[in-house]
N, C-alpha and C positions, 0 to 999 in steps of 0.2 A: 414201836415206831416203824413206816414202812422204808418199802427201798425207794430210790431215786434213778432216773433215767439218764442215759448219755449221751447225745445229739451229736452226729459228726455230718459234715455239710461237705460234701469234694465236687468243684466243676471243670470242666474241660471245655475252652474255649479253640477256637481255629487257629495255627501259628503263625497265618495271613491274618491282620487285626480288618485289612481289605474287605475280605469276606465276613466279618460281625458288620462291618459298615454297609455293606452293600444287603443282604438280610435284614437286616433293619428296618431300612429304605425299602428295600422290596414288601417287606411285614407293612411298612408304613401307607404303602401304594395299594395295597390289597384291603387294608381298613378301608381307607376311603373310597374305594372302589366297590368295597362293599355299601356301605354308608348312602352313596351318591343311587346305588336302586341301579339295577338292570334297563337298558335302551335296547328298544325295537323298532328297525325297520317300518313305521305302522301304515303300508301299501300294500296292497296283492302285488305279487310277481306276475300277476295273469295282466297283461297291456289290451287286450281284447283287439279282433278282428279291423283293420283300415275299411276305409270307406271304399278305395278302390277293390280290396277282395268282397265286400257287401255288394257292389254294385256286378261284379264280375258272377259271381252267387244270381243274384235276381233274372240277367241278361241270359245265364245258361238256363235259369227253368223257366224264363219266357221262352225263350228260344223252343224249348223240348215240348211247351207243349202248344205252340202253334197247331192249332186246327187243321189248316190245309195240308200240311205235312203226313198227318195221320192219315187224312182221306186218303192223299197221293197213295203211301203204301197200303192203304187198304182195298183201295182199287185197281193197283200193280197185282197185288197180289191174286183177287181173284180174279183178274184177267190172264195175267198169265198159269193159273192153277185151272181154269178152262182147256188151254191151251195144253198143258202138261196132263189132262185127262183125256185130250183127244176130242173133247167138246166141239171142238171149231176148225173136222176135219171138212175137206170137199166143201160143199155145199153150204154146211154149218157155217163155214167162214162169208160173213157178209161180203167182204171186198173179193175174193177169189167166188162168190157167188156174182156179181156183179160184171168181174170181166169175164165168166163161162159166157153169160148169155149177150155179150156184146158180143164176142167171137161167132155165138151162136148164130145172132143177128146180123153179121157181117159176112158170116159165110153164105147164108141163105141167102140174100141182097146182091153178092155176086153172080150167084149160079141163075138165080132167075131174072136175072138183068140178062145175061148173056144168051138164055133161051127165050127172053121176051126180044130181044132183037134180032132172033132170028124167027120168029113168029112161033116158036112153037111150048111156048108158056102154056103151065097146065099141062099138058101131054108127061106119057108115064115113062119118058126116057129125062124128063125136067122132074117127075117126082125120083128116082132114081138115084140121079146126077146128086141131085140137093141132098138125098139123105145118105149118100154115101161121103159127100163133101162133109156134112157136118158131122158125121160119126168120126171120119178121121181126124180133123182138125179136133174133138171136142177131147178125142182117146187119147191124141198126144197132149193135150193142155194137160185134160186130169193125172196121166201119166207123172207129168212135170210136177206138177201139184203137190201129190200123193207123196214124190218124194221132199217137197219141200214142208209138207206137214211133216213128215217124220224129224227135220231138220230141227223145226220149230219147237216139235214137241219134246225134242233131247234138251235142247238150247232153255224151254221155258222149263223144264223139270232143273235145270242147275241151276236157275233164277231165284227156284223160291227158298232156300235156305238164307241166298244173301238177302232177299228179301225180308225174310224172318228178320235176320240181326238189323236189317236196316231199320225196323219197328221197334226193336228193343234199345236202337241207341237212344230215345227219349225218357224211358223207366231209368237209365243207366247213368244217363247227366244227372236227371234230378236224384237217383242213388247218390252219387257221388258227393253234389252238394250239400244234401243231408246228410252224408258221414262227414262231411267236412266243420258242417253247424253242428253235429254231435261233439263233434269233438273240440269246438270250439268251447260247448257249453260245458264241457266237462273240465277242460282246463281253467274256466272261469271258475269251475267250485273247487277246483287243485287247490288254486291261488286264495281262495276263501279259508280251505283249510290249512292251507301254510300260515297264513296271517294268525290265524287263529293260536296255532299251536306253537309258533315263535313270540305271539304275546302272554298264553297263559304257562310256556315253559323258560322265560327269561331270566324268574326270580333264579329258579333250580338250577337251570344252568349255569347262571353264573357263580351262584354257590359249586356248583363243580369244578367250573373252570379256577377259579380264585381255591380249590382245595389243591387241586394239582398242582397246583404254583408251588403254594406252601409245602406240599408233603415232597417237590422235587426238590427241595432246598435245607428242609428240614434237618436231614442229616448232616452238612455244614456248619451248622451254625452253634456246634457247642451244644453242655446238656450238664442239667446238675443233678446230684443223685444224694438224696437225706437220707442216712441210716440211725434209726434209733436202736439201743441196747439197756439192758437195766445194767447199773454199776453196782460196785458191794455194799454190799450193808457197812455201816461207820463200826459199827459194836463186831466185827469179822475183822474187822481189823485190830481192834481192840482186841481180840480174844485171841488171834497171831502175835500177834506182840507179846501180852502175859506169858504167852508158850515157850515164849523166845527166851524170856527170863525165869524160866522156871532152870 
């Protein structure tokens, strides 16, 4: 005959009955909350760009790349980069060519006025007079001149750096509003992939979140514990007993 088994069954419950109640209710909340399926937000977080930053966008890169703007600095610059190579010293300079030979003209127009009313125009004390009149008068202008190219040409050589940057403020708007549309469109596929990853990670999570529940509360709530043992054989006992009476 074989042996037989001995079942003993001990639980421990909380000695707040509160806390089975409330564990319960919480166990109870978390089925259904399992049951009822994971909700999702189902929007992008990305609101995308207002119409007023679009419009503000458009108006900077018309602005930048107006045509006449361009020319302006590009014929700033190699006017003044003439000027800063010495190109349009004395004479080279049209306007400072223009008043030499009025002065020119004006001084000669004197001297031979003043020797034609005295009748002796033409004569070699009127060719004299005239060309020492205009040597002087011409020596002090270019003089003047000479120093005011110098002026010019310090003045136009600091021009052309600001120059420079004043050509690149239009690469540098529409820079800007392209990193602003870059980054527009990138936060648009953020928002893509947030969406994404809070819809196909709902279920899991919320199975995480409803484990933590459980497993912070878990130990509160009591626990049973079954030990099984084999017990004696009936004929062991029998065979104690005969011993006893022997």
């Amino acid at each position: 005959m074989g042996s037989s088994t001995n079942t003993t069954t001990s639980s421990t419950a909380p000695s707040n009955p509160n806390i089975t109640a409330t564990v319960n209710k919480l166990l109870g909340g978390v089925n259904s909350a399992y049951s009822a399926g994971a909700k999702t937000f189902d929007k992008s977080l990305y609101t995308g760009a207002g119409d007023t930053t679009k419009d503000a966008w458009a108006s900077s890169v018309a602005a930048a790349s107006n045509p006449e703007y361009a020319a302006g600095i590009k014929g700033a610059i190699a006017d003044f980069g003439d000027i800063a190579a010495g190109n349009r010293y004395g004479t080279d300079d049209p306007g400072y060519a223009a008043l030499r030979s009025k002065v020119a003209n004006d001084t000669l127009t004197d001297v031979n006025s003043w020797y034609n009313a005295a009748g002796r125009l033409g004569g070699g004390s009127n060719v004299n007079a005239a060309s020492s009149g205009l040597a002087d008068a011409l020596a002090g202008l270019d003089y003047t001149n000479f120093q005011n190219d110098q002026a010019r040409q310090e003045r136009a050589a600091q021009m052309l750096p600001t120059l420079f940057n004043a050509g690149q403020l239009p690469s540098a708007t529409i820079g800007t509003v392209g990193a602003a549309q870059d980054a527009d469109q990138q936060a648009a596929r953020q928002g893509e992939y947030d969406l994404f990853t809070r819809k196909a990670n709902a279920n899991t999570d919320l199975i995480a979140k409803l484990s933590s529940i459980l497993a912070g509360n878990a130990a509160t709530s009591g626990s049973t514990t079954t030990q099984t043992s084999p017990s004696t054989p009936w004929y062991q006992g029998l065979f104690g007993l005969g011993l006893g009476m022997i």
